[in-house]
C-alpha positions as CSV (number, residue, x, y, z in Angstrom):
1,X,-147.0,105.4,-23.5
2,X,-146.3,106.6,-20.0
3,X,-147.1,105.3,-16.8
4,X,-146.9,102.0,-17.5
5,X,-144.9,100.1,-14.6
6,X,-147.2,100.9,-11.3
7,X,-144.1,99.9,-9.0
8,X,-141.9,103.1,-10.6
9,X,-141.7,106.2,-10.2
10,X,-141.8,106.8,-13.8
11,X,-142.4,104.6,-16.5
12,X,-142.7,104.7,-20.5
13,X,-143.1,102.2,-23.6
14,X,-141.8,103.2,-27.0
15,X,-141.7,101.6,-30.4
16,X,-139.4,103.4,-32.8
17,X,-140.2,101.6,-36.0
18,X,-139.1,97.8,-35.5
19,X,-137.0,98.5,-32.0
20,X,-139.3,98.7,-29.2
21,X,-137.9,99.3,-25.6
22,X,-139.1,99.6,-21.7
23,X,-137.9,102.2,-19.4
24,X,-138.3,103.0,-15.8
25,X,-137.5,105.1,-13.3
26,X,-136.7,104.8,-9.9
27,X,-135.7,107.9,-7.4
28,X,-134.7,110.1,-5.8
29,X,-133.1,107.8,-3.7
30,X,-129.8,107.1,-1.5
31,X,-127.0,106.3,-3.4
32,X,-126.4,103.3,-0.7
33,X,-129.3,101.8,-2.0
34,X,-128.9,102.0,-5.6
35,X,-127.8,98.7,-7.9
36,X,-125.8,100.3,-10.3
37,X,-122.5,101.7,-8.2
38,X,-124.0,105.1,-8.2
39,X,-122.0,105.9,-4.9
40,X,-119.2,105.7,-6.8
41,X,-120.3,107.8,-9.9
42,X,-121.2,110.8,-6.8
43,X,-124.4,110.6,-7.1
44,X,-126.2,112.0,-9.7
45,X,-128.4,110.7,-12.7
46,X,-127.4,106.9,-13.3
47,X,-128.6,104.5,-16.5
48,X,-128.3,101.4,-17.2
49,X,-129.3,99.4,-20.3
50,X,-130.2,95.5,-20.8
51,X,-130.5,93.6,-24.2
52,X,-133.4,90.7,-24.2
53,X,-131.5,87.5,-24.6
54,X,-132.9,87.0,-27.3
55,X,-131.5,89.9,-29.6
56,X,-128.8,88.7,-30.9
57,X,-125.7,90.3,-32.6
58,X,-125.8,90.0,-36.5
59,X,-122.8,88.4,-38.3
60,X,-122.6,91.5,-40.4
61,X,-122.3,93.9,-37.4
62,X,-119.2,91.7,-36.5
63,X,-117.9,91.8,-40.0
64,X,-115.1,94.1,-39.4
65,X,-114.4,93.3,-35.9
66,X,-111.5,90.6,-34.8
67,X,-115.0,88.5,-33.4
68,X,-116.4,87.7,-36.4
69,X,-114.4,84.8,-37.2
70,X,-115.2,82.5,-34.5
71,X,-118.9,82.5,-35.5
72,X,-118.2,82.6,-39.1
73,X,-118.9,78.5,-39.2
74,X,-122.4,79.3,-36.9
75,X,-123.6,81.5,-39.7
76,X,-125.8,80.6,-42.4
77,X,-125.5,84.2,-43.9
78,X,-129.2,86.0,-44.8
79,X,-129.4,88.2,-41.2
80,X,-128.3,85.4,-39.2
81,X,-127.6,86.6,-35.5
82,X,-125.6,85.2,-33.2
83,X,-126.8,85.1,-29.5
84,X,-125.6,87.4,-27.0
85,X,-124.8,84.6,-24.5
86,X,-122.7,82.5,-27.0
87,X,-121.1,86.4,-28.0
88,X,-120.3,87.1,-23.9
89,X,-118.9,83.5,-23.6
90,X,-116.4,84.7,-26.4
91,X,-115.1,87.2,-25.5
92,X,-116.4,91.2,-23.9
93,X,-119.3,92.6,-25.8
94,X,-116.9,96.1,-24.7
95,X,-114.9,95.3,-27.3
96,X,-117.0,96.3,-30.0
97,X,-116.8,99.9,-29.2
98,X,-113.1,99.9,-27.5
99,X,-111.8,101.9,-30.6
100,X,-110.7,101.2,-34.2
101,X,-112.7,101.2,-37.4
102,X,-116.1,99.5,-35.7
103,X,-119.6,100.2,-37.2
104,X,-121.7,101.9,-35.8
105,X,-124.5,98.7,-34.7
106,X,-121.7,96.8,-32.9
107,X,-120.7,99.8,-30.6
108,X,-124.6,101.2,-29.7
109,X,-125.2,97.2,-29.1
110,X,-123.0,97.4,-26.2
111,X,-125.0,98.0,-22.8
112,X,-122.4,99.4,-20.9
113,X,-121.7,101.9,-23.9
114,X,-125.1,102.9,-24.4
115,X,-125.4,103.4,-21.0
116,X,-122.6,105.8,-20.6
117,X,-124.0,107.6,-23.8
118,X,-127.5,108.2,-22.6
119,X,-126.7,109.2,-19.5
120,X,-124.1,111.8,-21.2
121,X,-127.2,112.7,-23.4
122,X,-129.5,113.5,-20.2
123,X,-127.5,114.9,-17.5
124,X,-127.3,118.2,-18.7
125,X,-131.4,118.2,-19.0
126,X,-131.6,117.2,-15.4
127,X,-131.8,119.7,-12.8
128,X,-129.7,117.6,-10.2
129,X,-129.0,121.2,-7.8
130,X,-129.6,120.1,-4.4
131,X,-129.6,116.5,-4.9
132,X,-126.3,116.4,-3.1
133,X,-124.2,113.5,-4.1
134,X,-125.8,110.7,-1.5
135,X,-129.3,110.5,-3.5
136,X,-129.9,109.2,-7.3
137,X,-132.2,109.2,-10.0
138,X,-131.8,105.6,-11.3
139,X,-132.8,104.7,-15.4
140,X,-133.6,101.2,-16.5
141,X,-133.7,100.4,-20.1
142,X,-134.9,97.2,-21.2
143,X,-135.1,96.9,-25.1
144,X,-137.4,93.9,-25.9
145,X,-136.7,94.3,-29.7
146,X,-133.7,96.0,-31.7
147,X,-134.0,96.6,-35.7
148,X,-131.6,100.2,-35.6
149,X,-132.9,103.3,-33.3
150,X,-131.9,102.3,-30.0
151,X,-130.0,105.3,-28.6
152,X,-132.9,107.4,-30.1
153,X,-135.8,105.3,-28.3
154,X,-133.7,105.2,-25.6
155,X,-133.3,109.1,-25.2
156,X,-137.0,109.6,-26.0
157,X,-138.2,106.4,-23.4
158,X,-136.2,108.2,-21.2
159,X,-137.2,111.7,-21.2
160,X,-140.9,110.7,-20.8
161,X,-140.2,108.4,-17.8
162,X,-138.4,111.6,-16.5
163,X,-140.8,113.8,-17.0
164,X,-143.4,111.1,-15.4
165,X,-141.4,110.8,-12.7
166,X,-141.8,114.5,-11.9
167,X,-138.2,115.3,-11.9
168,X,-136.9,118.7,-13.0
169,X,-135.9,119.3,-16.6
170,X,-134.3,122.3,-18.4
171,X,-135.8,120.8,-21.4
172,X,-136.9,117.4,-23.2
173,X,-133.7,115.6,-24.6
174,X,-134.2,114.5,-28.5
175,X,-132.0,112.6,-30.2
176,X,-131.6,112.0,-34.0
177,X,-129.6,109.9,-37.0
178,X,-129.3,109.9,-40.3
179,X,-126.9,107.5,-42.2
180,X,-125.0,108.6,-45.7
181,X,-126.2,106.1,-48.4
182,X,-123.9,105.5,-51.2
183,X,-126.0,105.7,-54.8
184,X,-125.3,105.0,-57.8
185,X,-127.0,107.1,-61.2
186,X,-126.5,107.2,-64.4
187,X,-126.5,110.2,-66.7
188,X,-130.1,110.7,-67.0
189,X,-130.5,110.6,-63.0
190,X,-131.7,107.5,-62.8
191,X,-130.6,104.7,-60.7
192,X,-127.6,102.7,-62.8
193,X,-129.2,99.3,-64.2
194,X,-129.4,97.0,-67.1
195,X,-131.1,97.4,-70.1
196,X,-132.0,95.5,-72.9
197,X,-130.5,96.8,-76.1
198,X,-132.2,94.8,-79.7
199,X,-131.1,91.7,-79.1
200,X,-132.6,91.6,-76.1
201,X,-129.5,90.9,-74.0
202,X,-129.0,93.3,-71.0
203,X,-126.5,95.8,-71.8
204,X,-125.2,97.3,-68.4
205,X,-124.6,101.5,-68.8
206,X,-121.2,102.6,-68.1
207,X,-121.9,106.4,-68.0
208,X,-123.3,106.4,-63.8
209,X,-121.7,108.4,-61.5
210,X,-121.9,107.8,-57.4
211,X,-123.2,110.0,-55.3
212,X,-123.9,110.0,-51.6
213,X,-127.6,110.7,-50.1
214,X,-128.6,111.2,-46.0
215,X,-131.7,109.4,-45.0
216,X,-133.1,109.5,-41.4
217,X,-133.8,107.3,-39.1
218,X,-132.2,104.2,-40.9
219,X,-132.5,100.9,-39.6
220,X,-130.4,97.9,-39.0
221,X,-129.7,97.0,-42.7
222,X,-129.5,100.3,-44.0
223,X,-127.2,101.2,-41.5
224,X,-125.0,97.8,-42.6
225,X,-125.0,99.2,-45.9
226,X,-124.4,103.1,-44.8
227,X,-120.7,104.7,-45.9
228,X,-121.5,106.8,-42.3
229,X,-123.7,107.5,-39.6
230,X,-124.4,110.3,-37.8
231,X,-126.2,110.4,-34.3
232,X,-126.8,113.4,-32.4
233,X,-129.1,114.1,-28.8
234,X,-129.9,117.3,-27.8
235,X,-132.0,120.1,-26.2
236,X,-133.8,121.9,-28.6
237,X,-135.0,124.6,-26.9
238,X,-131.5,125.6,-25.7
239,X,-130.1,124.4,-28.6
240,X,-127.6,122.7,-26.9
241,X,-126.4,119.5,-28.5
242,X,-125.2,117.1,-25.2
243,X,-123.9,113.9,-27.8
244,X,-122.5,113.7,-30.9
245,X,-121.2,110.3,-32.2
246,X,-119.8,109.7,-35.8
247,X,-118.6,106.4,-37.4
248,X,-117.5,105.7,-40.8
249,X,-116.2,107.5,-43.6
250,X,-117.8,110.4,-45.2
251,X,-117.3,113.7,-46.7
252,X,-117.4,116.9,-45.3
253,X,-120.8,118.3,-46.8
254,X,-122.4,114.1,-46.7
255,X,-121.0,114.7,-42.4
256,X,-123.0,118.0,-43.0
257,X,-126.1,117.3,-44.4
258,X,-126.7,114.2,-42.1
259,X,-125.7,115.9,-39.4
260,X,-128.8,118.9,-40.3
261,X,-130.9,115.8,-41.0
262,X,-130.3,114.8,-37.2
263,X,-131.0,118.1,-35.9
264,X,-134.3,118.7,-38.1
265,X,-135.3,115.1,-36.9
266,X,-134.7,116.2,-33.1
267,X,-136.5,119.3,-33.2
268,X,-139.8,117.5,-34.7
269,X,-139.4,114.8,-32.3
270,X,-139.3,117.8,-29.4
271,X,-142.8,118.5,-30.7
272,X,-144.5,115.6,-30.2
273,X,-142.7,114.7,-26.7
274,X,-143.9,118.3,-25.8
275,X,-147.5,117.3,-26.0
């Protein structure tokens, strides 16, 4: 939905599955006037991105990050999440995505990281030539509800609030991901499970093999339980890929396939954005 907020210039609502966000836009406008420092950026396109306090970070998120242990005794396991508040009083939310083997939920649940990614993703797109670097095109996101998807609502949100606004595009910016599920088959191709053999105790099947599958669009969990995920924005019509983020570990043809996956996702997203 566009048009939604009647004090901005530009406006949209998006549900992405489970994650459903709010953006706004507000602009042209002096940089002296902005919120968000964008005098000293020079101007420009500026975003910035705000968590409910509600959504909370899930102790599996934090699993492999130096924070998890001072909410391990707050946790009573099953999707428990710990609130953001209780998280900042810790220690930086930055942290998560400062480097090191993170996942990819606790990094992309950073605002100041998202922010800096979507406005990497949409700057190209915008047509900022004679805009001069005292005037800005301020983005606000506000996700009200978070279940995976947020960099890809966010993009979307954004490019519609854009194009509400009435400022110049080179094209609509799409973004994509795809996470590489580890799977386990056995010889027939079948997924690997018990059986019961004639005295009806289950007799687990030794001959599976693992393999590794790309599925789009994956949400919280399945991103938990992903080997690696692949994000990517771009500009479809120019074919122009303006972010590309990676975490985890994953072959070279799983990299590949989810990495098509993306792209294929982007370009049918451009589609419906288009119309």
């Amino acid at each position: 939905d566009r048009s939604i907020l009647s004090q901005s210039t530009g406006s949209s609502l998006v549900e992405w599955g489970h994650t459903k966000l709010m953006v706004s836009v507000r602009g042209p406008r002096p940089v002296n006037c902005s919120s968000m420092n964008a005098a000293n950026n020079g101007g420009g396109l500026v975003c910035e991105v705000r968590y409910m306090p509600h959504i909370g970070v899930r102790m599996e998120t934090l699993a492999q990050h130096s924070l998890s242990h001072d909410f391990s005794s707050k946790s009573s396991g099953g999707g428990a999440r710990i609130p953001r508040d209780a998280l900042a009083t810790a220690q930086d939310t930055s942290l998560l995505s400062s480097g090191g083997s993170l996942c990819a939920p606790a990094a992309f649940l950073d605002e100041t990281y998202l922010s800096h990614r979507i406005t990497e993703a949409l700057s190209p797109a915008v047509i900022l030539e004679g805009l001069g670097n005292k005037m800005c095109i301020e983005l606000f996101v506000e996700v009200l509800q978070s279940d995976g998807g947020v960099f890809q609502a966010a993009v979307a949100g954004a490019s519609l609030a854009l194009a509400d606004a009435g400022v110049a595009m080179r094209d609509v910016v799409c973004a994509g991901s795809a996470a590489v599920m580890k799977v386990e088959e056995d010889g027939d191709g079948g997924a690997a499970k018990g059986q019961n053999d004639d005295g009806g105790k289950k007799k687990k099947r030794s001959s599976s093999k693992v393999s590794y599958r790309a599925i789009a669009d994956p949400t919280e969990d399945e991103i938990l339980q992903a080997s690696g995920v692949v994000t990517i924005a771009m500009m479809p019509n120019w074919r122009e890929v303006t972010v590309w983020d990676q975490f985890g570990k994953m072959s070279l043809d799983s990299s590949s396939e989810a990495m098509e996956l993306a792209r294929d996702g982007c370009v049918t997203l451009h589609k419906f954005l288009k119309n």
